[in-house]
PAMAR-819518 format. One record per residue (C-alpha): residue number from 1; residue in three letters; chain; x, y, z. Coordinates in nm, 4 decimals. Example, Ala and Ser with C-alpha at 12.3 -4.5 7.8 and 13.67 -1.06 7.14 Angstrom:
// residues 2
1;ALA;A;1.2300;-0.4500;0.7800 $
2;SER;A;1.3670;-0.1060;0.7140 $
***
This chain:
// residues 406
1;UNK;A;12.5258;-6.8559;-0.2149 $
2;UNK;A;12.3828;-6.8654;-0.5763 $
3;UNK;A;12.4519;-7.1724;-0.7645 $
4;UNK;A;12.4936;-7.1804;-1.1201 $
5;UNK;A;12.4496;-7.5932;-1.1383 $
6;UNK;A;12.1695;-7.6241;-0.8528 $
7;UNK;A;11.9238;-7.6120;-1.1414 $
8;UNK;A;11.8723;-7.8416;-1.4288 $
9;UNK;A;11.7599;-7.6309;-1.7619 $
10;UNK;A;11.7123;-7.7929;-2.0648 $
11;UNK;A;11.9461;-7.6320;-2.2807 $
12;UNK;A;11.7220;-7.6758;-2.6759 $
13;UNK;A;11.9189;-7.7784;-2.9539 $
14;UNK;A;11.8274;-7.6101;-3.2849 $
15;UNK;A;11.6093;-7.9193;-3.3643 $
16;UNK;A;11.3608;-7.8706;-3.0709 $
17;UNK;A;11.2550;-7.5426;-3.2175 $
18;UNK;A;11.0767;-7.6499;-3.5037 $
19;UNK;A;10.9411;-7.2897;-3.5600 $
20;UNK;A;11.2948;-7.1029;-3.5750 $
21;UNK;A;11.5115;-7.2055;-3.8726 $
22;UNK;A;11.8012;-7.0718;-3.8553 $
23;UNK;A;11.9328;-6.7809;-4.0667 $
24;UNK;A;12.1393;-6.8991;-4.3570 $
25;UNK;A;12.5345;-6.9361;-4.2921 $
26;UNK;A;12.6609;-6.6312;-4.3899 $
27;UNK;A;13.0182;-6.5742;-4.5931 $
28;UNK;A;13.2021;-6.3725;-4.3688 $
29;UNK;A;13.3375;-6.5679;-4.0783 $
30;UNK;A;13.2193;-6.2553;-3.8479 $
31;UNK;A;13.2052;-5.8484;-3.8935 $
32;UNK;A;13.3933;-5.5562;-3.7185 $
33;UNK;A;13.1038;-5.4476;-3.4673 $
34;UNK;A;13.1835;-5.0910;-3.5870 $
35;UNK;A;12.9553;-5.2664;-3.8940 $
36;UNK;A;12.6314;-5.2692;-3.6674 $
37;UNK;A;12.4121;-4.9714;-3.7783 $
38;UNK;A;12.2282;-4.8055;-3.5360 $
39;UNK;A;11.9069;-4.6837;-3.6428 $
40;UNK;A;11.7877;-4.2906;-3.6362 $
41;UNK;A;11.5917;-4.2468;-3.3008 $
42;UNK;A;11.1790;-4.2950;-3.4415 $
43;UNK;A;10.8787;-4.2810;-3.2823 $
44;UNK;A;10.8756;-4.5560;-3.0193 $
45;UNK;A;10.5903;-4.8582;-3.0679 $
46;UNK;A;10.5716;-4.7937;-2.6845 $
47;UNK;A;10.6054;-4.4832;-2.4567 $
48;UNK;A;10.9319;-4.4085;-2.3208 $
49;UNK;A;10.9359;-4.4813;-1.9493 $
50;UNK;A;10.9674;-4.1256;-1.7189 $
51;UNK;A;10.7935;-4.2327;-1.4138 $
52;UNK;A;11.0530;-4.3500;-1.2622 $
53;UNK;A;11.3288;-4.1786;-1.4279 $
54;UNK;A;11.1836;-3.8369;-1.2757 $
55;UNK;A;11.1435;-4.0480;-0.9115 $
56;UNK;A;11.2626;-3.7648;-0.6302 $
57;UNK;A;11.5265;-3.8715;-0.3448 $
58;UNK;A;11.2431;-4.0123;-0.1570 $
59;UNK;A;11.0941;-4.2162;-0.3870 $
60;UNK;A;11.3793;-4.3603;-0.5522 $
61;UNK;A;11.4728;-4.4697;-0.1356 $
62;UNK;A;11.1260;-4.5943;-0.0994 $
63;UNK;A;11.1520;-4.8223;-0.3696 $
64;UNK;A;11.4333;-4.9254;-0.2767 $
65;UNK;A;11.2967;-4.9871;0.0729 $
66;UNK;A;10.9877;-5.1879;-0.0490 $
67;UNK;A;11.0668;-5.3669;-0.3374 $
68;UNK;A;11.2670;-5.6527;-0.2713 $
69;UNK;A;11.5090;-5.8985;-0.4742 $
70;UNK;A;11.4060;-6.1949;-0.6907 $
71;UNK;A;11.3814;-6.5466;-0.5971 $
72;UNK;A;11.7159;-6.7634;-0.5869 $
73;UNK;A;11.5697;-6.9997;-0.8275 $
74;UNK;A;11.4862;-6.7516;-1.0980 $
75;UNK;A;11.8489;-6.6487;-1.0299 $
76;UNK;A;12.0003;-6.9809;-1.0233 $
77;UNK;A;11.8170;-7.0950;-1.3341 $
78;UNK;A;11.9608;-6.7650;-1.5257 $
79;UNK;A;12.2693;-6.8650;-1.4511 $
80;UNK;A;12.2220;-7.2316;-1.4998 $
81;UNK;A;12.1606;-7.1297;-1.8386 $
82;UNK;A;12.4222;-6.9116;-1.8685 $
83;UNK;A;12.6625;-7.1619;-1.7767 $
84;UNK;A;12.5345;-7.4685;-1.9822 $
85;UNK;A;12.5869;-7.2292;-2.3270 $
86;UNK;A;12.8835;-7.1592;-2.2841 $
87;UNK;A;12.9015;-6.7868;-2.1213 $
88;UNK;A;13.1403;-6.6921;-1.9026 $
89;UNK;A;13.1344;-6.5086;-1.5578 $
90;UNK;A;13.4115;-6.1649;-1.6048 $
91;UNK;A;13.1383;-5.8990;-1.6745 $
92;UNK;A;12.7448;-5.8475;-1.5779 $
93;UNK;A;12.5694;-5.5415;-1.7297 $
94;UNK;A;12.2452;-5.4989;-1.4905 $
95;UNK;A;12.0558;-5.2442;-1.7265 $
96;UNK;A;11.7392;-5.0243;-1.5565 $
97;UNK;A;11.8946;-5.1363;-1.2145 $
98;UNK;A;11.7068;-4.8974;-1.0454 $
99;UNK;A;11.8402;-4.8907;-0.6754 $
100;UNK;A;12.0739;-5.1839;-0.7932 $
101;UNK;A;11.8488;-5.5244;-0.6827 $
102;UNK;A;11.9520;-5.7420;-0.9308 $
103;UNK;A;12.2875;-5.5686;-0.9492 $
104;UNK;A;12.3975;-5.6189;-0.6161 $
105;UNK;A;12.2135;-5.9426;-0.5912 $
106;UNK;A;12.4623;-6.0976;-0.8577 $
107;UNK;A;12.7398;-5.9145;-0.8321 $
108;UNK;A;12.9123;-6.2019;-0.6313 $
109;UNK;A;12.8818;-6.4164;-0.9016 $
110;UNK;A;13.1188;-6.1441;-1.1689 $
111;UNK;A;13.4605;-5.9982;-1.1712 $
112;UNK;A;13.3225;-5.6769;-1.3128 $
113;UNK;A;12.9855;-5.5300;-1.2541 $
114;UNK;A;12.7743;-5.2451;-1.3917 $
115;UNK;A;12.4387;-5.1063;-1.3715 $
116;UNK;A;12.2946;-4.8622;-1.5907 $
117;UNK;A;11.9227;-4.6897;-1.5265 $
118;UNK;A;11.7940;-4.3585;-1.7035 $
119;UNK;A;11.6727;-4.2363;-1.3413 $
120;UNK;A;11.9390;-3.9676;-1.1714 $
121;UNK;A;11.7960;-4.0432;-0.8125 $
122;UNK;A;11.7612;-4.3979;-0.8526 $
123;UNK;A;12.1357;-4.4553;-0.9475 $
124;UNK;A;12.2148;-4.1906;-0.6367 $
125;UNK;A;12.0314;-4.4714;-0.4371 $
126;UNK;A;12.2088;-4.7566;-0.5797 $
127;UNK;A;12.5645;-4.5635;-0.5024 $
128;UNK;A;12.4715;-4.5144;-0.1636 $
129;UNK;A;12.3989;-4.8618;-0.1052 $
130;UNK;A;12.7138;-5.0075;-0.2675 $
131;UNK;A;12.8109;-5.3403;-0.3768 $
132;UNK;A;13.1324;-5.4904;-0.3976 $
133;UNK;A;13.1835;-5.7384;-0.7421 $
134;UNK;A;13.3497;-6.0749;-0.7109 $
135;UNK;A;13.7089;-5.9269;-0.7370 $
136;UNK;A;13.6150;-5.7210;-0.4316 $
137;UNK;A;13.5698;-5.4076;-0.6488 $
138;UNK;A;13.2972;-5.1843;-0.6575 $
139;UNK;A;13.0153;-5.2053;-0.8136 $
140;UNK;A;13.0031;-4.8756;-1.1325 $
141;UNK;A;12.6555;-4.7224;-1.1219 $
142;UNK;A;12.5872;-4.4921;-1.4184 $
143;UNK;A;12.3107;-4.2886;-1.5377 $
144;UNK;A;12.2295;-4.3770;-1.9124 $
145;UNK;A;11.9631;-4.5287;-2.1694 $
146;UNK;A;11.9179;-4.8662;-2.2411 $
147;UNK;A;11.9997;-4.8184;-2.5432 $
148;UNK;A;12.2802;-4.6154;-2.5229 $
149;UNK;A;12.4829;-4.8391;-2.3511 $
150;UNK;A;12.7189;-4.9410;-2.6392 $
151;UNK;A;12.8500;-4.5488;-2.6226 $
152;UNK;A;13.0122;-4.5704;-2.2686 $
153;UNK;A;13.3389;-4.5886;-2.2101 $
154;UNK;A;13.3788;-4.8430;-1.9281 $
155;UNK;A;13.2224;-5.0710;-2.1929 $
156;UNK;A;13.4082;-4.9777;-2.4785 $
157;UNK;A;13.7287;-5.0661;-2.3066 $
158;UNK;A;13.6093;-5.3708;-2.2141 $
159;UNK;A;13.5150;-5.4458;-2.5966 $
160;UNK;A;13.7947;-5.5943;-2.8553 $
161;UNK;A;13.8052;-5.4870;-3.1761 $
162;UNK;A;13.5118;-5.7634;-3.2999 $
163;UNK;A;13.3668;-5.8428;-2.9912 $
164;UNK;A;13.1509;-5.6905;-2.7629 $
165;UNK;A;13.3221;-5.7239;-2.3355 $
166;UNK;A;13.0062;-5.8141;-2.1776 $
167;UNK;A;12.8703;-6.2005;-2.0770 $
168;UNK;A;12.5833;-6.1158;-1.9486 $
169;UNK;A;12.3039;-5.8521;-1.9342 $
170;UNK;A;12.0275;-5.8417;-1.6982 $
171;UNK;A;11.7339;-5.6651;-1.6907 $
172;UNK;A;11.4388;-5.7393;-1.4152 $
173;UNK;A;11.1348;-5.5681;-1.4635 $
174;UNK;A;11.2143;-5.3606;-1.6974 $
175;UNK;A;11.3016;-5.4473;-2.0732 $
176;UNK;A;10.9109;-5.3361;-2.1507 $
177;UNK;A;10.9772;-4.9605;-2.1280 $
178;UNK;A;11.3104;-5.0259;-2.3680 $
179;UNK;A;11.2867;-4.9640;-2.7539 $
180;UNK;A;11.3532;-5.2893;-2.8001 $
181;UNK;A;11.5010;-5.2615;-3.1798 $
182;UNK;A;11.7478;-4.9941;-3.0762 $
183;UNK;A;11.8534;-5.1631;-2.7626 $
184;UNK;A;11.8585;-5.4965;-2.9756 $
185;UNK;A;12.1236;-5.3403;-3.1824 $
186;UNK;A;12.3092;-5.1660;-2.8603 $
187;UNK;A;12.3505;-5.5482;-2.7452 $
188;UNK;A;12.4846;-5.6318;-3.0556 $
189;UNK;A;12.7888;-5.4012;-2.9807 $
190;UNK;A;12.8490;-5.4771;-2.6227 $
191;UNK;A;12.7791;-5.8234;-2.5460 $
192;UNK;A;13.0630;-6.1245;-2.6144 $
193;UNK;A;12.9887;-6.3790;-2.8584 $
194;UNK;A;12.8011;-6.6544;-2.6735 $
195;UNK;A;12.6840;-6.3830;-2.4441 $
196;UNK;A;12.3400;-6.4180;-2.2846 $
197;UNK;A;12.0595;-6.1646;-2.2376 $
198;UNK;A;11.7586;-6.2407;-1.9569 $
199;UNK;A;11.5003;-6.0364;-1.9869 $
200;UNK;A;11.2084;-6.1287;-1.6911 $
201;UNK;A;10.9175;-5.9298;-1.4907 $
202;UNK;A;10.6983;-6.0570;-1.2357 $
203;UNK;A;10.3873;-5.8399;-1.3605 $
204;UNK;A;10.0928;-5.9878;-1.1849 $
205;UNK;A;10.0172;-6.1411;-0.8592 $
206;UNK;A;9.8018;-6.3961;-0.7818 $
207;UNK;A;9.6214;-6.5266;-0.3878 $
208;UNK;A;9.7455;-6.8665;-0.3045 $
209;UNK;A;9.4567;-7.0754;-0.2540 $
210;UNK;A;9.6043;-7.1314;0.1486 $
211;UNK;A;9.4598;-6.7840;0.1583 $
212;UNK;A;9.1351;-6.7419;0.3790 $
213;UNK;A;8.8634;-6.6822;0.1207 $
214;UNK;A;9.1096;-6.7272;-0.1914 $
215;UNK;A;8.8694;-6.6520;-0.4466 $
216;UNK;A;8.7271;-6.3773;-0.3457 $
217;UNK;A;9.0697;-6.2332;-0.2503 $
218;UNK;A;9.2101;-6.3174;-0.6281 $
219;UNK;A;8.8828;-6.1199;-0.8006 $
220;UNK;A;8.9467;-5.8446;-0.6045 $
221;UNK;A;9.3489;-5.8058;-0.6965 $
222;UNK;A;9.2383;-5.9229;-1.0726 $
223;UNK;A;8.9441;-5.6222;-1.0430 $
224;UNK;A;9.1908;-5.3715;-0.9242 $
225;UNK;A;9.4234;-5.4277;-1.1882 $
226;UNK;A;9.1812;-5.4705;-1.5030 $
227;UNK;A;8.9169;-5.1866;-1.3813 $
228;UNK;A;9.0852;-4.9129;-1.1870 $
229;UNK;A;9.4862;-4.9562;-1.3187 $
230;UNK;A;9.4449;-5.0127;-1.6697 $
231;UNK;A;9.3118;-4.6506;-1.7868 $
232;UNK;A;9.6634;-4.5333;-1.5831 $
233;UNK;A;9.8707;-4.8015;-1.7347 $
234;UNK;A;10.1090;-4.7028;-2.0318 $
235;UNK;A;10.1664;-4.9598;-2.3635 $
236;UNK;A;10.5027;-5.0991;-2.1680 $
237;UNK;A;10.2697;-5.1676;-1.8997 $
238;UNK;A;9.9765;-5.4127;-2.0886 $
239;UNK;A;10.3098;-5.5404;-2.2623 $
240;UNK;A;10.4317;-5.6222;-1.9617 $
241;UNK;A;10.1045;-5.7695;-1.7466 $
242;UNK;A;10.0880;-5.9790;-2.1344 $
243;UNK;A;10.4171;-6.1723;-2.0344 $
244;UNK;A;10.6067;-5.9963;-2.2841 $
245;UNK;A;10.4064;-6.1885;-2.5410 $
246;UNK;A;10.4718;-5.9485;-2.8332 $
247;UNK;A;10.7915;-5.8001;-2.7429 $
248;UNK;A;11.0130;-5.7435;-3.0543 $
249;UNK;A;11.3116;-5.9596;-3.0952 $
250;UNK;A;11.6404;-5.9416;-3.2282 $
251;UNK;A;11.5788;-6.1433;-3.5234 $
252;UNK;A;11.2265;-5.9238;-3.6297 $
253;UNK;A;11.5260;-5.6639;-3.7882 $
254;UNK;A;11.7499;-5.7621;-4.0623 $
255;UNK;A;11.9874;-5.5461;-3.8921 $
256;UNK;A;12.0366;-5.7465;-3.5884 $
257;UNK;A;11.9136;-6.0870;-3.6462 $
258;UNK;A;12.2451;-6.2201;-3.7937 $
259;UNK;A;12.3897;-6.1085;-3.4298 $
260;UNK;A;12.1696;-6.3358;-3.2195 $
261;UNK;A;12.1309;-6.7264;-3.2165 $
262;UNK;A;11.7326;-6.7868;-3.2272 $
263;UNK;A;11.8393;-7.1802;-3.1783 $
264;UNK;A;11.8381;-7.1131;-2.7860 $
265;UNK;A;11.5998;-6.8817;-2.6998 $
266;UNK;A;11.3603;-6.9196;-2.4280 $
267;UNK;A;11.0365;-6.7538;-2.3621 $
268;UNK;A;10.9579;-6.9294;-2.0615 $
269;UNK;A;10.6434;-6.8283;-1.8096 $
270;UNK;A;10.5683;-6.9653;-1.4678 $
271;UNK;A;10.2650;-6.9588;-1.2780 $
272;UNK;A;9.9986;-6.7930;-1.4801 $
273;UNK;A;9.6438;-6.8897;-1.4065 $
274;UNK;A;9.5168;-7.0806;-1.7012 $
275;UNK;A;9.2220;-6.7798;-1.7259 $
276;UNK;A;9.4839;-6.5799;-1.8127 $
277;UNK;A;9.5920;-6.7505;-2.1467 $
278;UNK;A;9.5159;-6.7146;-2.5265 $
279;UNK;A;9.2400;-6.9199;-2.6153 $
280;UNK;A;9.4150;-7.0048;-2.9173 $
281;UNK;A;9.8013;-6.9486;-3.0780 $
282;UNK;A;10.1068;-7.0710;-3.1226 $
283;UNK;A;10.3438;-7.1625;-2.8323 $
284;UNK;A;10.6248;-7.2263;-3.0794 $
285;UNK;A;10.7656;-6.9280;-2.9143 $
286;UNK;A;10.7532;-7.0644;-2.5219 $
287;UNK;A;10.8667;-7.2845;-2.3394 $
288;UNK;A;10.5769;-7.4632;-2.1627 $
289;UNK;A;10.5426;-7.3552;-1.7713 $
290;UNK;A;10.4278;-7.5052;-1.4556 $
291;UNK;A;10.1636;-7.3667;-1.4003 $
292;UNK;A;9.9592;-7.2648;-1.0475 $
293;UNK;A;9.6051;-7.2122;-1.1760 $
294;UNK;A;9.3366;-7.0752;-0.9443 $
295;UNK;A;9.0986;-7.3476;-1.0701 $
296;UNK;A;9.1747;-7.7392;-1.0669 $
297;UNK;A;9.4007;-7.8941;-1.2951 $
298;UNK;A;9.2466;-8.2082;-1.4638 $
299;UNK;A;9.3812;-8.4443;-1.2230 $
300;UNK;A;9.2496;-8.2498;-0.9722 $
301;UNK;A;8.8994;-8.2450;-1.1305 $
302;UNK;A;8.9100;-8.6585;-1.0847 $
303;UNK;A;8.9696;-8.6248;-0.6981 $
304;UNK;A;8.6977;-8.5718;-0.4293 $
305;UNK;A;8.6510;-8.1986;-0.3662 $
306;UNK;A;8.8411;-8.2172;-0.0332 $
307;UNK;A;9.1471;-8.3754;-0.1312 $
308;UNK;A;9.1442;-8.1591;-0.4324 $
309;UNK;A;9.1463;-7.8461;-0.2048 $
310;UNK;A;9.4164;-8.0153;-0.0312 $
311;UNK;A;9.6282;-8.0595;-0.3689 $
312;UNK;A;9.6064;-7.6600;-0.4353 $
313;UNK;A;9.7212;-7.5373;-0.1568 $
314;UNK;A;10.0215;-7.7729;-0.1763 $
315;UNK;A;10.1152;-7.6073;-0.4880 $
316;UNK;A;10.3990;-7.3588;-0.5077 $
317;UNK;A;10.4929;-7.0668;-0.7217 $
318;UNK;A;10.8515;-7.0704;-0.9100 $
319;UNK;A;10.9977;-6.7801;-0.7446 $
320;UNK;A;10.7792;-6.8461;-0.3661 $
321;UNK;A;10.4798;-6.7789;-0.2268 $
322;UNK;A;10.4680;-6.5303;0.0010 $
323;UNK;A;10.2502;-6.4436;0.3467 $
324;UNK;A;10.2031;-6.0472;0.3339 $
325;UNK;A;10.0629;-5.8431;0.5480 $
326;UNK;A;9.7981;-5.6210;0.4658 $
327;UNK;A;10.0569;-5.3380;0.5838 $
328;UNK;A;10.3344;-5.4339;0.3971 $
329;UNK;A;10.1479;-5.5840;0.0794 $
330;UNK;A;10.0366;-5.1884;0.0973 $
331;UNK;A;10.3902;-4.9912;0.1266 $
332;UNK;A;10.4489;-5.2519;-0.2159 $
333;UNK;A;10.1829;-5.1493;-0.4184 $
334;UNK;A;10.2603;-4.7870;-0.4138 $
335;UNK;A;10.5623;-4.7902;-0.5806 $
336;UNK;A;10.3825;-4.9671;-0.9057 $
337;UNK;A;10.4122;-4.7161;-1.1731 $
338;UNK;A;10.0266;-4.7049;-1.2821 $
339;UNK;A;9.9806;-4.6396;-0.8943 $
340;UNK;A;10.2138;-4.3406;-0.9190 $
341;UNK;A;10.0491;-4.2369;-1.2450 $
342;UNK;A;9.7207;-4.2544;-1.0703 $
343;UNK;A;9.7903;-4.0422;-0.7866 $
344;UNK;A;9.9477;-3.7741;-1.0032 $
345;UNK;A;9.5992;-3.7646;-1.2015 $
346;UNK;A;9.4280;-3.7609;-0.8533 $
347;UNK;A;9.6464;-3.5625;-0.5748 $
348;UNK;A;9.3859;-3.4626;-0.3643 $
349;UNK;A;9.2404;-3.8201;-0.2759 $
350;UNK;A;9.6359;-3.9314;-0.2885 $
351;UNK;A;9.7132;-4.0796;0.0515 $
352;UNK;A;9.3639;-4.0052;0.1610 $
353;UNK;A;9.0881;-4.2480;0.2357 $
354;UNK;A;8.9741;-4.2052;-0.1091 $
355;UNK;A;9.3339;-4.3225;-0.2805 $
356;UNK;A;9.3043;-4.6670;-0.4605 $
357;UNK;A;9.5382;-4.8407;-0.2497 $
358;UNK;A;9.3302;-4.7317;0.0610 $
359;UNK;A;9.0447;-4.8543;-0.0970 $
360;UNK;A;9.1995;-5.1620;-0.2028 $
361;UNK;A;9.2974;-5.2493;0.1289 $
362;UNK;A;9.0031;-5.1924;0.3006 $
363;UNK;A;8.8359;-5.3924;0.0310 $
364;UNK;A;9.0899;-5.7438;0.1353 $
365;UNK;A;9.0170;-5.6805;0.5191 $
366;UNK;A;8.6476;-5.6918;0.4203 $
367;UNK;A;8.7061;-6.0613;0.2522 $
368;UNK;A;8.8924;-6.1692;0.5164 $
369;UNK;A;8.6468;-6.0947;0.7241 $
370;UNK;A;8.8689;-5.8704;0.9729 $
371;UNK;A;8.7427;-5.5746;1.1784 $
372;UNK;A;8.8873;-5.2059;1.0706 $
373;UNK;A;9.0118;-5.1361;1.4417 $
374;UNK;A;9.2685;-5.4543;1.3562 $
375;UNK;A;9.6142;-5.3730;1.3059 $
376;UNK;A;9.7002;-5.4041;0.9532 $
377;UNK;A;10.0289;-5.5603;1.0399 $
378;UNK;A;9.8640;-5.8600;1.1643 $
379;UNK;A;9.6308;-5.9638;0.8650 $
380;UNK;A;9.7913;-6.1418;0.6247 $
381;UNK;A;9.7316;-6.3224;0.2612 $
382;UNK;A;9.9093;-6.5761;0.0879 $
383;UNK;A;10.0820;-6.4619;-0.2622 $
384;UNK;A;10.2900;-6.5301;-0.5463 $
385;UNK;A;10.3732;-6.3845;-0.8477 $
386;UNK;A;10.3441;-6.5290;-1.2007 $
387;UNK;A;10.6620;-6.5119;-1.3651 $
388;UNK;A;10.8205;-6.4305;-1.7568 $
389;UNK;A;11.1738;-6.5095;-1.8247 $
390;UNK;A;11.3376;-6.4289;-2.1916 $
391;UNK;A;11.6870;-6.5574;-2.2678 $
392;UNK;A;11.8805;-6.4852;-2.5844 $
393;UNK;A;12.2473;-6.5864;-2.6987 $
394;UNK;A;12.4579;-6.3625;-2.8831 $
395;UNK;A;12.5584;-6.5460;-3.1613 $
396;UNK;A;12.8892;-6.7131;-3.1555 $
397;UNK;A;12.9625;-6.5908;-3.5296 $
398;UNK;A;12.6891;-6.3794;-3.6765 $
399;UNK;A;12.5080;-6.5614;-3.9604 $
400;UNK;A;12.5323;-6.2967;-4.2358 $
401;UNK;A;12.3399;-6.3526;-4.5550 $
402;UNK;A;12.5273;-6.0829;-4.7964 $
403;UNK;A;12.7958;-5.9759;-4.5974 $
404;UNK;A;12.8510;-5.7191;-4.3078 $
405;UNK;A;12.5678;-5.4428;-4.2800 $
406;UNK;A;12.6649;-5.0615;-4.2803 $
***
């Protein structure tokens, strides 16, 4: 059972974000949301998604066969926040469910659920597996843009006259392939004041150092992400492998900023090897992470090499660390959109010996030092994923500056 208290948060008062004044008060104590323009459809700054929203019967039940649901404490501290500013628990708008993970994974927790994904097959999947809500309803699957959302009617109902109906809107792995100012001002419609928004991917994974050969394991994952995925990977996708450093926020528009309380926003990040971060830059912007580094933290660095080896592998990863098989690490990977993308550019070595994942998992056997004739079910690594997590509030009464916008 997820527990919204099980985790403390720190909840940051307008005072520990030195960077984000807040808008001005505004006049109006708070518009009609029939106020909130919505801006003509332009060119996106990133491709729309159609990968997955083209996905065939069998690949929308693959995925939903192989990829798996999130960690209880990425849950748990969602919710944690949730709870501690002041949203409430009546509706949960899961948006690019896919198959319905994260949908049915919280749907226990809300009287009313909903999730929304632009894939036909993929919401088939997520109707045949169901979900009952926390008033022993069903869960309502629909096919639909992110940000669209505001125009169904389930939603509308749900909406009063000033206030958007939803408290909170999830959306794992996904939010890069949104247009993120259109959607911004889609939220704007639908989601109650004090309302939250979590945004989070897990977009790269990374060898626990427990893993025979760790090193040489972790070059060969970063290697087959930097120099054979990233000519197949789309702008959403480098967005997303970035930890959403650079997505566009509610308060970039003058259109929605006024909607959205920049006081208690989190960018937060977990487990990303210190290789992996900007030399220089603010971190205004993020909250500072725990972070599992492949090489030795400076306490480490003090210690003898042994016991310093011993104080890595004691190390865990927010959301778990994970002992695959080479066999199922495989039948994960192939559902990764660049992977898809990638075979569709090469079908005749798809599914071959000559298909990356093949070659990528020959390539691991070779480090571990295991013979091809071995099972691939019984050679395992070690792995967690590095973790980005983006929470916004819906502002309790916007903060106009001149009045309501039409």
């Amino acid at each position: 059972m997820l527990s919204p208290s099980s985790i403390p948060i720190p909840v940051p008062a307008p005072a520990q974000v030195p960077s984000e004044s807040p808008s001005p008060p505004g006049t109006p104590p708070g518009p009609d949301n029939n106020h909130i323009t919505t801006s003509p459809k332009t060119e996106r700054s990133s491709v729309p998604e159609s990968t997955f929203k083209s996905y065939t019967p069998s690949q929308a039940s693959t995925y939903a066969e192989r990829r798996k649901g999130y960690s209880s404490n990425l849950y748990n501290y969602i919710l944690s926040y949730h709870k501690a500013t002041g949203g409430g628990f009546d509706v949960l708008l899961d948006v690019g469910c896919g198959p319905g993970i994260v949908t049915r994974d919280l749907a226990g927790e809300f009287e009313t659920v909903f999730g929304v994904d632009s894939g036909r097959e993929m919401i088939n999947t997520a109707e045949r597996l169901g979900g009952v809500c926390k008033s022993g309803q069903d869960i309502g699957y629909f096919v639909g843009e992110a940000e669209g959302v505001h125009e169904m009617e389930e939603l509308r109902e749900l909406s009063g006259h000033n206030t958007g109906g939803v408290d909170l809107v999830t959306a794992g792995t996904a939010a890069h392939w949104f247009d993120m100012p259109r959607f911004w001002e889609s939220m704007a419609k639908i989601v109650k004041p004090g309302g939250t928004l979590a945004l989070w991917s897990l977009p790269n994974i990374h060898c626990h150092p427990s893993t025979p050969n760790a090193d040489q394991i972790q070059a060969i994952l970063t290697s087959f992400r930097d120099d054979i995925l990233k000519p197949y990977m789309q702008a959403p996708s480098l967005l997303n492998a970035n930890m959403y450093r650079g997505i566009p926020l509610p308060w970039d528009s003058p259109t929605t900023a006024p909607f959205f309380d920049k006081d208690y926003f989190i960018h937060q990040i977990w487990d990303e090897p210190s290789s992996l971060r900007p030399a220089t830059g603010s971190q205004d912007q993020e909250s500072k992470a725990s972070t599992l580094s492949t090489s030795r933290t400076e306490e480490d660095q003090k210690l003898s090499p042994t016991l310093g080896k011993m104080k890595l592998k004691e190390k865990k990863f927010f959301t778990g660390s994970k002992r695959f098989t080479l066999a199922s690490f495989r039948d994960s990977a192939v559902t990764m959109n660049s992977v898809t993308r990638w075979r569709e550019a090469h079908p005749d070595l798809a599914e071959t010996e000559e298909d990356v994942i093949y070659q990528l998992i020959e390539r691991l056997r070779r480090a571990l030092g295991r013979g091809k004739e071995e099972d691939l079910a019984d050679i395992w690594i070690e792995a967690g994923m590095s973790t980005v997590l983006v929470l916004v509030k819906r502002s309790e009464v916007p903060r106009l500056t001149s009045g309501p916008l039409d």
